[in-house]
C-alpha positions as CSV (number, residue, x, y, z in Angstrom):
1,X,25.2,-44.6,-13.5
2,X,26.3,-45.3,-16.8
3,X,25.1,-49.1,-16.6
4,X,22.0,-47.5,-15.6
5,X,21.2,-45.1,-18.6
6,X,22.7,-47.8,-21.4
7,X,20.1,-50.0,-19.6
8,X,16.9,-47.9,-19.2
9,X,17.6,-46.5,-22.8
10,X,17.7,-50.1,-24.2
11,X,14.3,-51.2,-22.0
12,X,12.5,-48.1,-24.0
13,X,13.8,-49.3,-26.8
14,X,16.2,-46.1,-27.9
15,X,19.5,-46.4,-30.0
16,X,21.8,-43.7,-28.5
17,X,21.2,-41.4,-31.2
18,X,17.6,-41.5,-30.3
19,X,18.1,-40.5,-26.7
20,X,20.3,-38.0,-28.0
21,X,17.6,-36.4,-29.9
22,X,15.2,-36.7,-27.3
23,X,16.8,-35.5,-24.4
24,X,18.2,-32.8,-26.8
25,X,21.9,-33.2,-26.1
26,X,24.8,-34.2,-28.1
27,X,24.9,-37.5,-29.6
28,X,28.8,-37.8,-28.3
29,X,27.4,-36.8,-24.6
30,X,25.3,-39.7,-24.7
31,X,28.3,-42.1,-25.8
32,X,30.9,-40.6,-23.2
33,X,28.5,-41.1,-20.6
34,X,27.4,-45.2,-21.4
35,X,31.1,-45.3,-21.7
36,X,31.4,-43.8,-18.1
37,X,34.0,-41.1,-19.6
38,X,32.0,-38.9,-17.9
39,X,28.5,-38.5,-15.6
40,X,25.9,-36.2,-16.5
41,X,25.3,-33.7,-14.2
42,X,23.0,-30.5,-14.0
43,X,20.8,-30.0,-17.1
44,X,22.6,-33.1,-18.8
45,X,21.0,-34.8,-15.9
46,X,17.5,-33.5,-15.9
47,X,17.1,-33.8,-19.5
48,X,18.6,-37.4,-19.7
49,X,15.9,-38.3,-17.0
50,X,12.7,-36.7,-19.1
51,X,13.7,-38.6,-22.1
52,X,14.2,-42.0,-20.4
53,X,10.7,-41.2,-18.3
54,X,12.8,-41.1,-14.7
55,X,13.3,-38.8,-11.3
56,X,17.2,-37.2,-11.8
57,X,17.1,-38.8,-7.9
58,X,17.1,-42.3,-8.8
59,X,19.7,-41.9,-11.7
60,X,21.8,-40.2,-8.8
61,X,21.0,-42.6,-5.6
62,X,21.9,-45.5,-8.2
63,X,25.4,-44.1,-8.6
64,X,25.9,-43.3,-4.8
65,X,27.7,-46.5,-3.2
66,X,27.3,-47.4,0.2
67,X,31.1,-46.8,2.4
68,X,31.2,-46.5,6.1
69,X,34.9,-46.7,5.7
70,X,34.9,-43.7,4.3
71,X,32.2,-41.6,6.2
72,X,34.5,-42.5,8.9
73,X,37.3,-40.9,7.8
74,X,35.1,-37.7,7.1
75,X,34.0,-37.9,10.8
76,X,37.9,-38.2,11.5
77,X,38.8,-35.4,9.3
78,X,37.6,-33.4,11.3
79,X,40.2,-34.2,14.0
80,X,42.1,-31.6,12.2
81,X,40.8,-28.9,14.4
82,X,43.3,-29.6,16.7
83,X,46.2,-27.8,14.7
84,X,43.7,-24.8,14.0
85,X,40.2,-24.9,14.8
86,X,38.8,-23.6,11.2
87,X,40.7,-26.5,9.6
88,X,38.3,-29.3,11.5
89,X,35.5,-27.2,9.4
90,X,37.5,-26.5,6.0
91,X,39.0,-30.2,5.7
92,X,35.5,-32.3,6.4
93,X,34.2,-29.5,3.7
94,X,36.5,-30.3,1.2
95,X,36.4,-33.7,1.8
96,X,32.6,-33.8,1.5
97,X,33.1,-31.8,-1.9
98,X,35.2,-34.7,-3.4
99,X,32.4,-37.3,-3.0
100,X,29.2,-35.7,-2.7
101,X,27.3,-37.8,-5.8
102,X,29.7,-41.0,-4.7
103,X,28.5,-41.8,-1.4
104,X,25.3,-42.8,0.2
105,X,24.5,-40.6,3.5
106,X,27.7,-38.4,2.5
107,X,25.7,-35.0,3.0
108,X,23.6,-36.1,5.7
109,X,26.8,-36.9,7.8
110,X,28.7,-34.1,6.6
111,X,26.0,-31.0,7.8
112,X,25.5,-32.9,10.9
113,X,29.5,-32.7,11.2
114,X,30.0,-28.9,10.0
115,X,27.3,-27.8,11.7
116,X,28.8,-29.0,15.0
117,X,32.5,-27.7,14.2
118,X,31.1,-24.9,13.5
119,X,29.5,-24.3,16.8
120,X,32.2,-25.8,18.5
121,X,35.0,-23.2,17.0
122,X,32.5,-20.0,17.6
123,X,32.6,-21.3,21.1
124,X,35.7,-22.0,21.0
125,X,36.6,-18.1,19.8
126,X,33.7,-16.2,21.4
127,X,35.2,-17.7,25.1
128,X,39.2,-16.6,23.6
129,X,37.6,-13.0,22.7
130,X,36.2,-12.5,25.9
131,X,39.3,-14.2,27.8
132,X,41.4,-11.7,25.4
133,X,39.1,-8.7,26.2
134,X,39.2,-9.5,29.9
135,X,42.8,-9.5,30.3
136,X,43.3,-6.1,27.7
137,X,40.3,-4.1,30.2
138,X,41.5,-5.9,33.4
139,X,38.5,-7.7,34.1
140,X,38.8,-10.6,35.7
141,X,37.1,-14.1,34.3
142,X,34.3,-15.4,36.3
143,X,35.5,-19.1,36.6
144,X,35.0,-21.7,38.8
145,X,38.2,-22.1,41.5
146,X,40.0,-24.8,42.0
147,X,42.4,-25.0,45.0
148,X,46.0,-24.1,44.3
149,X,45.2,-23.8,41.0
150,X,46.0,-19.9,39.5
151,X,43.7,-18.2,36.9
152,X,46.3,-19.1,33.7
153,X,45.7,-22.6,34.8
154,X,42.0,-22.8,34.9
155,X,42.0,-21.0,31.5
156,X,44.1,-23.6,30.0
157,X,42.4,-26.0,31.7
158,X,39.0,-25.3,30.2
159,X,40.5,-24.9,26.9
160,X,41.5,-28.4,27.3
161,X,38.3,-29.1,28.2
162,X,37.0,-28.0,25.0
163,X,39.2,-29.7,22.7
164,X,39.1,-33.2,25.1
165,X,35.2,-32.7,24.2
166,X,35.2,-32.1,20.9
167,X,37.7,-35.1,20.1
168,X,35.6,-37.7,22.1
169,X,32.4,-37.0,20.2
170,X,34.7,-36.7,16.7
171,X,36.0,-40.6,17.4
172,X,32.6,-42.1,19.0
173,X,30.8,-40.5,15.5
174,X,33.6,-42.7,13.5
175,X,33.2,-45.1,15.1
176,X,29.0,-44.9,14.8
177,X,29.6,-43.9,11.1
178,X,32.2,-46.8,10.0
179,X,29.6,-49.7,12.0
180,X,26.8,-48.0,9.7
181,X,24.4,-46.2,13.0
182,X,23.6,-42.5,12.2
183,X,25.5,-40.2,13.8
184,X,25.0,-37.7,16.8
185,X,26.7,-34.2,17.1
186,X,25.2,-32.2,19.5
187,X,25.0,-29.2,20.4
188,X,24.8,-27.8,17.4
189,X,23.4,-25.1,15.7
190,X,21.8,-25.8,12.2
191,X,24.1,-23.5,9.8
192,X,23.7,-26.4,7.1
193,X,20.1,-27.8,6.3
């Protein structure tokens, strides 16, 4: 980004002080940024792009940097679920946060990824509530029977079931992410837009 300003300042013909004064910011912003000591961000941004004449999006996209290397290991993050199933949310989340403005489709791949986990562990704790309820009231689970197989089982089972699931579709995503396809997590509800 700072290749950019330095080089859309020079094209309008602007000595840094003059962008300074026109975008109404510090003259020592302007140098720490064409020095890339720093990137403008928020207001810094937006005023930065009035004076040069520019969308704050372009300044932005022209700093992202395309790396399927590393949307895969977002999309493999995630894998983290298995310890604790809030952590295959909370790790992709923090990883997202780290590299938001560095990465071209970062925040595409990452909603489509949350949004998922996050159906996937209120699934995951809506079916333990009512397994948990069950047991507490003496109600017994409607699920399907399998020969010489005893209720403790079956539960287990589909808890396997559930993760097995949810790890297939983590690893085919970064796999689809690292050869550049968008990805697919579904079902999903939209929590993230």
């Amino acid at each position: 980004m700072a290749q950019k300003i330095k080089a859309l300042r020079n094209r309008k013909g602007f000595s840094q002080e003059q962008l300074a004064s026109a975008a109404q910011i510090n003259l020592r912003t302007v140098q720490r940024i064409e020095a890339g000591d720093t990137e403008p961000r928020g207001d810094t941004l937006k005023r930065i792009s009035s004076a040069l004449d520019i969308d704050p999006d372009e300044l932005i996209g022209s700093a992202e940097q395309e790396d399927n290397g590393f949307l895969a290991f977002l999309n493999i993050s995630a894998l983290c679920f298995i310890l604790f199933p809030l952590l295959g949310i909370i790790v992709p989340l923090c990883v997202w946060m780290l590299r938001k403005d560095k990465i071209r489709n970062i925040g595409k791949v990452s909603k489509h990824l949350i949004n998922f986990q996050m159906t996937w562990s209120l699934v995951f704790f809506i079916y333990w509530a009512i397994f948990t309820s069950s047991i507490m009231l003496g109600f017994t689970m409607p699920l399907p029977k399998i020969a010489g197989i005893g209720l403790p089982e079956r539960i287990i089972l589909i808890f396997m079931l559930l993760y097995q699931i949810n790890i297939v579709i983590i690893l085919i995503n970064g796999v689809r992410s690292y050869s550049g396809q968008e990805v697919f997590y579904k079902p999903a509800i939209k929590f993230l837009k």
